[in-house]
N, CA and C of each residue as an Amber inpcrd file, in Angstrom:
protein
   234
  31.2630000  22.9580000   6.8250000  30.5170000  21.7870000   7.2280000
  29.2300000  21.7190000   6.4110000  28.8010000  20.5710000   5.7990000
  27.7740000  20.4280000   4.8950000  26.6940000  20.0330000   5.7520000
  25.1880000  20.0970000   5.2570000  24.4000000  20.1410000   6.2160000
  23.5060000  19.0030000   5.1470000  22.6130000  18.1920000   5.6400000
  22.0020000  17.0430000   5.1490000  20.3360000  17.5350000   5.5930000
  19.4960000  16.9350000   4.3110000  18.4860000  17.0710000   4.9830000
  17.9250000  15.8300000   4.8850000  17.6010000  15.7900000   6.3860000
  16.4120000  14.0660000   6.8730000  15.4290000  14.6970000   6.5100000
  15.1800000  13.2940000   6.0820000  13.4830000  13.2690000   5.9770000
  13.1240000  12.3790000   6.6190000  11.5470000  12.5390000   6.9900000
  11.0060000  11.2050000   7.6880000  10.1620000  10.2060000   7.1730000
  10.6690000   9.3700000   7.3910000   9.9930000   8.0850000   6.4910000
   8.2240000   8.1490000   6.1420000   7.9500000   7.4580000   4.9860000
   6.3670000   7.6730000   5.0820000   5.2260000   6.2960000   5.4130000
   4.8630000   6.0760000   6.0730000   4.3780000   4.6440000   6.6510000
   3.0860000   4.6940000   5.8030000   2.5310000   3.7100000   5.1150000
   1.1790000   3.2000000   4.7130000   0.1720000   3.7590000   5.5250000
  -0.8660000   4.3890000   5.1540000  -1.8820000   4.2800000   6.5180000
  -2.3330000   2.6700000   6.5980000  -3.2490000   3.2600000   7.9840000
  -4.2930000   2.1600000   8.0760000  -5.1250000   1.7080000   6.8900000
  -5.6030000   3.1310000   6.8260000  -6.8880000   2.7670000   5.5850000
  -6.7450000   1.6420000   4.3570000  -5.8290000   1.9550000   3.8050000
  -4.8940000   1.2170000   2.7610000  -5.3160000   0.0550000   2.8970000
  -4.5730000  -0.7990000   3.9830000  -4.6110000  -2.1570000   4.4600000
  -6.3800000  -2.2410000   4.4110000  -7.1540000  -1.4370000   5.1950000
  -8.8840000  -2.1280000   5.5930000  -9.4500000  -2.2290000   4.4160000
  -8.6050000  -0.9880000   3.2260000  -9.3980000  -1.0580000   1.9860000
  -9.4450000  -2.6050000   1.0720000  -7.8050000  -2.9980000   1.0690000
  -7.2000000  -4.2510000   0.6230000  -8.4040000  -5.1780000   1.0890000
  -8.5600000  -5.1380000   2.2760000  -9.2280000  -6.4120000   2.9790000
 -10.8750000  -6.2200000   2.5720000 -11.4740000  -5.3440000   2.4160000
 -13.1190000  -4.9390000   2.4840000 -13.1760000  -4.8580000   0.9580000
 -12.9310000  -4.7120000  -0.0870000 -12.9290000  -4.0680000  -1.4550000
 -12.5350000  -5.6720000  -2.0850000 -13.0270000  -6.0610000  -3.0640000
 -12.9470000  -7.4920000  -3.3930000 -12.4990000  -6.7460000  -5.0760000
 -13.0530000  -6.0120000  -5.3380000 -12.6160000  -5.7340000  -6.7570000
 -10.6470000  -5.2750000  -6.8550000 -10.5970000  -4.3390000  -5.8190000
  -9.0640000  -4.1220000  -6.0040000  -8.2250000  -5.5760000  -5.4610000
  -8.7430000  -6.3880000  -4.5250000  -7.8910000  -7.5980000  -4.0100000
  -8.0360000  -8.1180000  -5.6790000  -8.9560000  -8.3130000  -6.2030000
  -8.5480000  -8.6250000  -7.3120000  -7.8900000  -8.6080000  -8.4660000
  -7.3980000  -6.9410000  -8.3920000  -6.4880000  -6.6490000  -9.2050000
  -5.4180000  -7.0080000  -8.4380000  -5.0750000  -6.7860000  -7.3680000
  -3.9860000  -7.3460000  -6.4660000  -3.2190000  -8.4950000  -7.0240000
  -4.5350000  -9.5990000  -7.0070000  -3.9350000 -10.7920000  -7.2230000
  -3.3260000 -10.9880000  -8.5780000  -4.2740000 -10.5820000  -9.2470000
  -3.4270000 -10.3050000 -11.0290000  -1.9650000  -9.4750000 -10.8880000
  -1.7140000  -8.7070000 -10.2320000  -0.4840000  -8.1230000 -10.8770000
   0.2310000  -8.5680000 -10.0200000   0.2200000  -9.1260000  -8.3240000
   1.0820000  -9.9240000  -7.5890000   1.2200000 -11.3680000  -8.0980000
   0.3860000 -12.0800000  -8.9050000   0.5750000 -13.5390000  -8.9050000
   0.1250000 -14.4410000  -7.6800000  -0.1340000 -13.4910000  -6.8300000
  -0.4770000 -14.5140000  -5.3520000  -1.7550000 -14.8650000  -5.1920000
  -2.4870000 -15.5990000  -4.5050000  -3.2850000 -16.2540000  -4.2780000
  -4.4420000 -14.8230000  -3.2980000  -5.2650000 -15.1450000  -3.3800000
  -6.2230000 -14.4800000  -2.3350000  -6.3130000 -14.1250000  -1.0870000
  -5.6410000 -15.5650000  -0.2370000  -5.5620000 -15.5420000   0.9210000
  -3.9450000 -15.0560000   0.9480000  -3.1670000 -14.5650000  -0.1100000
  -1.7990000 -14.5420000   0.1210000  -1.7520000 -12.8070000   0.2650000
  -2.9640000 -12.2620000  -0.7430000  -3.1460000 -10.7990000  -1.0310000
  -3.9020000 -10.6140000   0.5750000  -4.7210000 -11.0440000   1.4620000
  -5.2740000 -10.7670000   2.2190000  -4.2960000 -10.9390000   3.5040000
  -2.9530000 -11.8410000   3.4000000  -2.1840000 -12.0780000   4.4390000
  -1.6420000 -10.8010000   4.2470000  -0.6120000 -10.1730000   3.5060000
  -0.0380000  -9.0140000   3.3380000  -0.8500000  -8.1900000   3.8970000
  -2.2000000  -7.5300000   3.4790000  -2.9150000  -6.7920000   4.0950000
  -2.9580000  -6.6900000   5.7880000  -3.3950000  -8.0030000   6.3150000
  -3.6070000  -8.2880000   7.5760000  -2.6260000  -7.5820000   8.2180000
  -1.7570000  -8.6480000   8.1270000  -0.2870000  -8.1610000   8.9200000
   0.4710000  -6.7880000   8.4250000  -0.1220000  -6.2750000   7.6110000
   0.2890000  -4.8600000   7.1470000   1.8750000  -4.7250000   6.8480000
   1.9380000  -5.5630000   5.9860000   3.1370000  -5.3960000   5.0480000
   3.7330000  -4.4740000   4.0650000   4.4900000  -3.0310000   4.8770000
   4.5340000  -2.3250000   3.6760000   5.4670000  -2.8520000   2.7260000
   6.3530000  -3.8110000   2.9800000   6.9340000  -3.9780000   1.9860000
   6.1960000  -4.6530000   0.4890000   4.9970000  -5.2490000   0.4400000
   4.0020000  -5.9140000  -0.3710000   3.5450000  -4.1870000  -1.3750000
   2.6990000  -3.3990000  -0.0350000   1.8480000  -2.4960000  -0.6220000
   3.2430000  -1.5790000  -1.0990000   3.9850000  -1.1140000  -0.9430000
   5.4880000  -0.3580000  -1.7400000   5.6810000  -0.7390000  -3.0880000
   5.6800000  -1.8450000  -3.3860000   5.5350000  -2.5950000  -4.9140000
   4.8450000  -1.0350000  -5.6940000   5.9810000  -0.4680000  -6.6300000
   5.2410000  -0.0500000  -7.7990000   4.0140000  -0.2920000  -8.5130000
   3.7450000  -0.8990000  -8.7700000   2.9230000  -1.7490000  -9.4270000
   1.6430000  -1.9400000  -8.8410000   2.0390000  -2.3210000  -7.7160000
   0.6390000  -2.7760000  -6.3800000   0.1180000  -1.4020000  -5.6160000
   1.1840000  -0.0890000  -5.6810000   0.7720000   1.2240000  -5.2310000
  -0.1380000   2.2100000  -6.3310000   0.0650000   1.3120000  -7.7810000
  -0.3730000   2.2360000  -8.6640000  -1.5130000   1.4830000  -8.9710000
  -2.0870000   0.5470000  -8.4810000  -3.4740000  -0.3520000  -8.9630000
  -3.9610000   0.3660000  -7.8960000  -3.4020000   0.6620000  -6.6900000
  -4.1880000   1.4620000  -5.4470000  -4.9650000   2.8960000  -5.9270000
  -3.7000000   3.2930000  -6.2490000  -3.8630000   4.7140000  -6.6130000
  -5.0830000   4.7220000  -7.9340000  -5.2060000   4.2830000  -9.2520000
  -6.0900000   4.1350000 -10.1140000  -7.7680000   3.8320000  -9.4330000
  -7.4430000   2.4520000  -9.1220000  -8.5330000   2.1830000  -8.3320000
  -9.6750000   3.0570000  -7.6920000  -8.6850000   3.4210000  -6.2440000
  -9.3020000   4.3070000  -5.1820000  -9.2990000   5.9580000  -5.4450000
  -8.5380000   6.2420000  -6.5120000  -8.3150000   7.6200000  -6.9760000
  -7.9820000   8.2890000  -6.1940000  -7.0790000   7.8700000  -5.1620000
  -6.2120000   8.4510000  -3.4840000  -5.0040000   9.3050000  -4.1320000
  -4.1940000  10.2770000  -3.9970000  -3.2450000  10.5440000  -3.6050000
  -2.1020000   9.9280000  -2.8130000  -1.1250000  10.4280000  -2.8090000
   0.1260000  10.1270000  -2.1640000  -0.3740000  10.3050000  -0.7920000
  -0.9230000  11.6610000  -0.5670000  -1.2570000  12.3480000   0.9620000
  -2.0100000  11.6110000   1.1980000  -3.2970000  10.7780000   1.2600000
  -4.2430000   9.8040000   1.3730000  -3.7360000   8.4470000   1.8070000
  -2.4980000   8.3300000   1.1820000  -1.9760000   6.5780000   1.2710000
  -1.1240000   6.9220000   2.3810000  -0.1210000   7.5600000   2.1540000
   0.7330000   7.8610000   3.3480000   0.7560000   8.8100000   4.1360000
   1.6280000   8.3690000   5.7790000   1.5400000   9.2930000   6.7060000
   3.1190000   9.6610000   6.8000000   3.3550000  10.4420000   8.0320000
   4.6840000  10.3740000   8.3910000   5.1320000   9.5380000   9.7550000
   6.1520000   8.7700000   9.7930000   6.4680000   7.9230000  10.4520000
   6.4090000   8.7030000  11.8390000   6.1310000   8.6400000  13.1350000
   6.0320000   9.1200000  14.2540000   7.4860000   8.8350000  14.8580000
C-alpha cells in the first residue's frame, strides 16, 4: 500500500492584503503588471482575493517590493 503525503494548503496572510491597501507605491506596481485600474487593484485586496495575489507576477512585485519571504506572505490553512 503506497502512502501519500498531504500537505496543507498555504492561505495569504492578512498583512499582504492591509499592505496592498496602505502602500500606494506597490498598488502601483500592481496596477502596471495587472492592467487593472486602482480601484480594481484595491477591490482584490479588500475582499482578499487569493486568487489575484497567487498571480506569479503580482507575488513577485510583493516579494521585491516588501523584501518578505514566502514565511511572511503565507500561513497554513487552519
Amino acid at each position: 500500500m503506497q502512502s501519500t503525503k498531504i500537505k496543507k494548503r498555504l492561505k495569504v496572510k492578512d498583512t499582504v492584503y492591509r499592505k496592498i491597501l496602505d502602500d500606494f507605491g506597490l498598488r502601483d506596481k500592481l496596477i502596471e503588471i495587472t492592467g487593472l485600474r486602482e480601484s480594481g487593484v484595491l477591490a482584490f485586496a479588500y475582499r482578499k482575493s487569493e486568487r489575484a495575489v497567487r498571480d506569479f507576477e503580482v507575488m513577485q512585485a510583493i516579494k521585491e517590493h516588501t523584501g518578505w519571504t514566502d514565511k511572511e506572505i503565507f500561513e497554513e490553512e487552519k
